[in-house]
Phi, psi and omega in degrees: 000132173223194173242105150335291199191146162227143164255113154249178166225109187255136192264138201311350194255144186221145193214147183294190184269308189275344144241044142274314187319322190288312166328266193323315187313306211305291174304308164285028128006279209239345182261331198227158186271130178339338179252344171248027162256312179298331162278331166312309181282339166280323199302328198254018165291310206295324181298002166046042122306154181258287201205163173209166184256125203237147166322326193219173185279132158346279171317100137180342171286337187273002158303306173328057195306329208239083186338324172302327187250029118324284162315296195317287208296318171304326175310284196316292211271331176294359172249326162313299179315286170324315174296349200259309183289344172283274205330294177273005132324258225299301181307344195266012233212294214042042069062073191307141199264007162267003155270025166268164196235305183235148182237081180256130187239133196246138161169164178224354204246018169175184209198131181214102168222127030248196187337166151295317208295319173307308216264020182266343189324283203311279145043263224225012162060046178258170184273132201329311178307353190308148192247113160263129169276073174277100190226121153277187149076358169258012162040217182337306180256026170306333180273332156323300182297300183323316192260004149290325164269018165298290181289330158322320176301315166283329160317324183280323194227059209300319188303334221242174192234129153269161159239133165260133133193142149321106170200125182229120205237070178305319186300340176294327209268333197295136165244142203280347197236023202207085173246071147302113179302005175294283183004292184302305195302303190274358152263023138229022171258345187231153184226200186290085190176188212194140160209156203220129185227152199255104146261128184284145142282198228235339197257342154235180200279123157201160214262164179130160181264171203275172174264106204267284183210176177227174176186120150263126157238158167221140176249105186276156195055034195230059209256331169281010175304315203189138176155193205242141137240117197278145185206147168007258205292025172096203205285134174217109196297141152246069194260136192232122194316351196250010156312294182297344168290333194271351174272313183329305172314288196255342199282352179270330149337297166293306168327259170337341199256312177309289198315294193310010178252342142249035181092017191229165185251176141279346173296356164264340145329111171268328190241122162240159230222093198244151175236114205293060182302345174149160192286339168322284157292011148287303168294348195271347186276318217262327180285345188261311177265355155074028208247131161257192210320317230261035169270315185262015172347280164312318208291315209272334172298300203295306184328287228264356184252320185246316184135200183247120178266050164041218190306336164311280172006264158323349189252335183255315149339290164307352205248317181302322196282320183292319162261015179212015185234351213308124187279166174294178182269118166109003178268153165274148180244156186227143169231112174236153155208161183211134179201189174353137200147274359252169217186147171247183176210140166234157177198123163287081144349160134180132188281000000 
């Protein structure tokens, strides 16, 4: 089993960090109090974003009178994205498209039936037989899981291809009336974007690195870490301050307990494949896992260049490390995430 190919896709509007900040201020004014405008601007110095690529032109988000037409518009841009990242997946792959077998679609930020993935088929010419996968509700460590049950799928069916894609439109999800510090916090950490990944079975021939294995864990009783309260006005974030306790608590455990089964330490990774939850959470990766800074180089570039795009996110990470980080042949990678649940994903590598 391998990775073939990643693809991303980003929607054309990309706006610096200070004019969004300048936006939101604008808007929450008259509404909100001084002290929760002046935190709105440290929180969004401090998430150590740049810039993020938002689903729709600035001007066109205060229409959004309604979640239906918030969903509309998510439908309307997740399927342009998608169709652009299967696609060049598939150009990158040259992939025949009757050996994809399976399509499994990741996302938390917006609701469809039927699925994005029915409507990208017609589309992008793939096949009737195709086994569509749609899986909501894992947010962050979904593109870690996707692409493990991805490689669960060709295991199975060696002849054959999965498409993993990815599509997360978070600026759809920002409630307009709600400053809450999660609130504040996820307008100015998370954005836009779509990636799409190619797994092979074993039967065919293609450059990339193997899947070696995978390990899910869940941490029970911890469901309010992180996730949706769904309400009138759509997905309303649930972020808890205890994200970075939760990689500290478990993730060098967890690490370490997977690697040891297969004979390995950390010291044997060369490349980790990290999901840029935020520098809080960065730093808790790094402190846990015992890594200096520049081990996460990519994880803290993808942050600080598009933001944290939920189940994308690690999947752009991933896509950065095969072209511009790629280890010698036989060294290992670690693909971790951690999101809703709450739960991790490993995902063994090796080039």
């Amino acid at each position: 089993m391998k990775i073939a190919a990643v693809a991303k896709a980003l929607p054309p509007h990309y706006y610096d960090q200070e004019t969004l900040v300048a936006a939101l201020r604008d808007h929450w004014r008259d509404a909100g109090s001084q002290r929760a405008l002046d935190r709105l601007l440290s929180i969004h110095k401090n998430v150590m974003v740049n810039g993020r690529h938002l689903a729709l032109p600035l001007e066109e988000y205060p229409r959004l009178a309604t979640w239906a037409q918030a969903n509309d518009a998510w439908i309307r841009v997740a399927e342009r994205l998608g169709v652009e990242a299967i696609g060049s997946v598939i150009d990158q792959t040259g992939i025949e498209r009757e050996r994809i077998g399976a399509l499994f679609f990741v996302s938390v930020t917006g609701v469809a039936t039927p699925s994005i993935d029915a409507r990208v088929i017609s589309r992008l010419s793939l096949p009737c037989s195709i086994k569509r996968v749609p899986i909501f509700g894992l947010g962050c460590v979904a593109g870690a899981a996707g692409t493990a049950r991805a490689a669960d799928y060709v295991r199975a069916y060696p002849h054959q291809a999965a498409v993993l894609l990815s599509v997360e439109l978070c600026s759809l999800t920002l409630q307009r009336d709600d400053l809450s510090v999660a609130n504040l916090i996820a307008s100015g950490l998370f954005g836009d974007g779509a990636a799409a990944v190619m797994v092979t079975g074993d039967d065919l021939s293609v450059d990339g690195p193997s899947i070696i294995a995978s390990r899910s864990i869940f941490y029970p009783g911890t469901e309010r870490v992180m996730g949706w309260d769904i309400t009138e006005r759509g997905f309303k974030v649930v972020l808890s301050p205890e994200v970075p306790e939760m990689v500290r608590r478990h993730l060098r455990a967890n690490v370490d307990g997977f690697l040891e089964e297969h004979q390995l330490s950390r010291s044997d990774i060369s490349r980790w494949i990290c999901h840029p939850g935020g520098p809080r959470v960065i730093d808790a990766m790094l402190e846990s896992l015992e890594l200096e800074p520049q081990a996460l180089e990519l994880t803290w570039r993808s942050l600080q260049t598009a933001g944290n795009l939920s189940s994308t996110s690690v999947l752009f990470v991933l896509a950065d490390t095969i072209r511009d980080q790629r280890p010698p042949t036989g060294s290992y990678g670690m693909m971790l995430a951690m999101g809703p649940g709450f739960c991790s994903e490993l995902v063994l590598l090796r080039w």
